[in-house]
C-alpha positions in Angstrom: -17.0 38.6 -26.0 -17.0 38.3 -29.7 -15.9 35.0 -30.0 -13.6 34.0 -33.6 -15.5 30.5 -34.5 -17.0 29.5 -38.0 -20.3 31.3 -38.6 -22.8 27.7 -38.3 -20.8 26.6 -35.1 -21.6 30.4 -33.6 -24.9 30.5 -34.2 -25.6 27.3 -33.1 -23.6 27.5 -30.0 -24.3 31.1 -29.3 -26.5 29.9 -25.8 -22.9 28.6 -24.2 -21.0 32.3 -25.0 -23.0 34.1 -22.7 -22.8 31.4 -19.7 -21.2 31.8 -16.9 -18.5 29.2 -16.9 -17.5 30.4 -20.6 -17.0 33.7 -19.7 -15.0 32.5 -16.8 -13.1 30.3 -18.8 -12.3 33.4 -21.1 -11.5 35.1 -17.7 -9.2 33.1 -17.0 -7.1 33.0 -20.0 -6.8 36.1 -20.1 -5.4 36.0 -16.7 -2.8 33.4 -17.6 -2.0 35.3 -20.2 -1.3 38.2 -18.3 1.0 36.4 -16.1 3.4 35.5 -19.2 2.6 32.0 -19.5 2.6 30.3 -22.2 -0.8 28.7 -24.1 -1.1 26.0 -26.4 -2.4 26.3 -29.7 -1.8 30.2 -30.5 -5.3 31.9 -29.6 -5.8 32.4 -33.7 -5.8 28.5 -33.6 -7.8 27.0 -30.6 -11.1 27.1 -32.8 -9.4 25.6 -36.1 -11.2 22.8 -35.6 -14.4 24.5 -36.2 -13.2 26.6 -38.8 -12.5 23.6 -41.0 -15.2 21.9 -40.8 -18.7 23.4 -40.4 -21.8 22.1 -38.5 -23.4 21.2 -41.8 -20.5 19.8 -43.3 -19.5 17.2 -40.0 -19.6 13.6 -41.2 -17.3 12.0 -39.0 -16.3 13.2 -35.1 -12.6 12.2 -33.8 -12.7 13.2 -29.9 -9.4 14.1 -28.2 -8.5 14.7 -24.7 -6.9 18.0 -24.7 -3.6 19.6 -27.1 -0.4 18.7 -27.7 1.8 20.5 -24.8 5.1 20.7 -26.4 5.9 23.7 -28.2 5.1 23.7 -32.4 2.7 20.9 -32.1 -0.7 22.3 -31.0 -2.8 23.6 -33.8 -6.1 23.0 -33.0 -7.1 19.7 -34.2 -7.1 16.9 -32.1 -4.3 14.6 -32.8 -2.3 16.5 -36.2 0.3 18.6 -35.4 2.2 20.8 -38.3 4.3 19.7 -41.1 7.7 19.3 -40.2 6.7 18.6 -36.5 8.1 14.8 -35.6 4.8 12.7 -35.7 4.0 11.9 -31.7 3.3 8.2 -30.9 -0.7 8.3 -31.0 -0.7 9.5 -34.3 2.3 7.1 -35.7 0.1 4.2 -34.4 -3.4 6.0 -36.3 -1.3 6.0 -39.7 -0.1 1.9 -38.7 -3.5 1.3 -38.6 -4.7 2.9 -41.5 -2.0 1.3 -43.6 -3.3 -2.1 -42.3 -7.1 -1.8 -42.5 -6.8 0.0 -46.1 -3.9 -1.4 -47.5 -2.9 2.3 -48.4 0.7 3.7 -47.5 0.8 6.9 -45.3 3.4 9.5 -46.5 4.2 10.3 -42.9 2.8 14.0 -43.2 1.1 14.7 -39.9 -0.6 17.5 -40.8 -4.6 16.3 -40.4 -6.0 19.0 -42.1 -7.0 17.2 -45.1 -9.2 15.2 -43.1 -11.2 18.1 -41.8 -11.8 19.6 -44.9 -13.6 16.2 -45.7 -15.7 16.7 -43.1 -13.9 15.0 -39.9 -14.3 17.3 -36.7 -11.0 16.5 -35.1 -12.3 17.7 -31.9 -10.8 17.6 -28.6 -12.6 17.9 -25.0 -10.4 20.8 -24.0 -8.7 23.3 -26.5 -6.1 24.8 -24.3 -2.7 24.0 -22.0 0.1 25.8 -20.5 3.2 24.9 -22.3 5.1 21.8 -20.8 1.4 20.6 -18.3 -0.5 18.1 -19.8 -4.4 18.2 -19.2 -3.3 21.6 -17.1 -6.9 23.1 -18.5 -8.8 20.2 -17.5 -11.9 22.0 -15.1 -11.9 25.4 -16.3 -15.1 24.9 -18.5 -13.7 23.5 -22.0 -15.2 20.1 -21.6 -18.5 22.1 -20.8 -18.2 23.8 -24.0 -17.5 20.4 -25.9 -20.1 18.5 -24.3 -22.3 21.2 -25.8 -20.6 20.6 -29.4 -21.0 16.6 -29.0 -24.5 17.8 -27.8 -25.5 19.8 -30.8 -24.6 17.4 -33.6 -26.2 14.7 -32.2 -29.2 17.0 -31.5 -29.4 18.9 -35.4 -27.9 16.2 -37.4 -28.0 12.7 -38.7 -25.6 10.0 -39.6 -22.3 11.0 -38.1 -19.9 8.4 -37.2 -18.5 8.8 -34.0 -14.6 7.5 -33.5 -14.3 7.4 -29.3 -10.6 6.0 -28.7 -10.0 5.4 -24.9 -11.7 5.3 -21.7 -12.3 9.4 -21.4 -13.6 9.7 -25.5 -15.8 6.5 -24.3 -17.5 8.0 -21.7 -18.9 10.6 -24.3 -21.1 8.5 -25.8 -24.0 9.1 -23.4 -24.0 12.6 -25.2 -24.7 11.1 -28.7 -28.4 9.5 -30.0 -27.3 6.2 -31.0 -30.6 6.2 -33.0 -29.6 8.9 -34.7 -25.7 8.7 -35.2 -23.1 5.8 -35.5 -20.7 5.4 -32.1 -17.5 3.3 -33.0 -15.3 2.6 -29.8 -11.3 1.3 -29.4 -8.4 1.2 -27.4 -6.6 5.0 -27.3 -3.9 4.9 -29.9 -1.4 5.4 -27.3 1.8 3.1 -26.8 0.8 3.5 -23.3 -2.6 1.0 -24.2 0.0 -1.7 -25.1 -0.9 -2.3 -29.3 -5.1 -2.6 -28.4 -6.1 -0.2 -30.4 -4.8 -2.0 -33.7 -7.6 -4.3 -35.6 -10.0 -1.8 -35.1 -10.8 -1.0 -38.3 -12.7 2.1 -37.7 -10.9 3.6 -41.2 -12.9 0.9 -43.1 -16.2 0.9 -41.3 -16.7 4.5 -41.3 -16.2 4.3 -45.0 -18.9 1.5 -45.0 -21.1 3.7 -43.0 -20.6 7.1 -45.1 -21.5 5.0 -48.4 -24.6 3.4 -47.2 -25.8 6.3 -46.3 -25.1 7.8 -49.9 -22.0 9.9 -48.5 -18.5 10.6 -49.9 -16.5 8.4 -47.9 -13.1 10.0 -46.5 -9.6 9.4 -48.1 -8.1 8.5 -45.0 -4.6 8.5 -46.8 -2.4 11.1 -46.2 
């Protein structure tokens, strides 16, 4: 399968294409496919992510769970969806904390591709869902395949800041060198975590961490 990803992230991740489990997982979208359902983001779109922001150019990893189920909103970075989309709750409650921690004010565009052109891999565990099923692509071999991405940064690179928001982002951090790399963890941004994720201030410390290390920091504001 000729596989449409960012020339660094295929190279480096050409071992997964020919296993077993991604070739299922191709498989099987095909097969759902085939059956007219629907599939969140639009097959152009489920490696944006990658195409954004190369392996060389990572400097900062937001982990998702999986897209953005409702149609329009899924585009293949974890937690943006397109202009002109209403801003879901998680993401409304990301911007409230930026605006505290930096003292900035978000214009309410929640369109996140600004940050990955800055070098933040908005990554999330799995990169497809049928329409209207959350999480309905959990088990088919996506968080393999992202395992394997967490993986190889921590593996060929040095200095990334890690941003792992919730229980199921937290439990990736036995994939990442903490010698190595920088692992900040919260509360999800959810309403459903009941306001924990706010004080975090993992806007400012990343920022810290980027210019100590002689890197551009990010300009969070949108």
């Amino acid at each position: 399968m000729d596989v449409k990803i960012e020339q660094s992230w295929k190279v480096a991740l050409a071992p997964e294409f020919g296993k077993p489990y991604f070739e299922q997982l191709v498989r099987f979208l095909h097969q759902e496919k085939a059956a007219g359902k629907v599939i969140y983001p639009p097959g152009s779109q489920i490696f944006r992510a990658f195409e954004l922001t190369p392996l060389d150019q990572v400097k900062v990893v937001i982990l998702g769970q999986d897209p953005y189920h409702n149609p329009g909103e899924a585009m293949g970075l974890s937690f943006s969806v397109p202009d002109g989309v209403r801003m879901p709750p998680s993401l409304r409650n990301i911007f409230a904390e930026i605006e505290s921690d930096l003292g900035v004010r978000m214009s309410g565009r929640p369109n996140l591709e600004n940050w990955a052109r800055q070098g933040v891999l908005l990554l999330n565990s799995i990169l497809t869902v049928e329409a209207g099923k959350a999480a309905s692509h959990r088990g088919i071999g996506w968080q393999e395949f992202t395992d394997a991405v967490i993986r190889t940064l921590s593996e060929r690179r040095e200095g990334i800041v890690f941003l792992l928001w919730g229980n199921f982002a937290k439990a990736k951090a036995a994939l990442i060198d903490p010698s190595r790399h920088h692992v900040l963890q919260a509360a999800h941004p959810s309403p459903l975590a009941g306001g924990a994720f706010f004080g975090c201030r993992h806007f400012s410390k990343t920022n810290q961490i980027l210019v100590s290390e002689g890197k551009t920091p990010i300009d969070w504001q949108l």
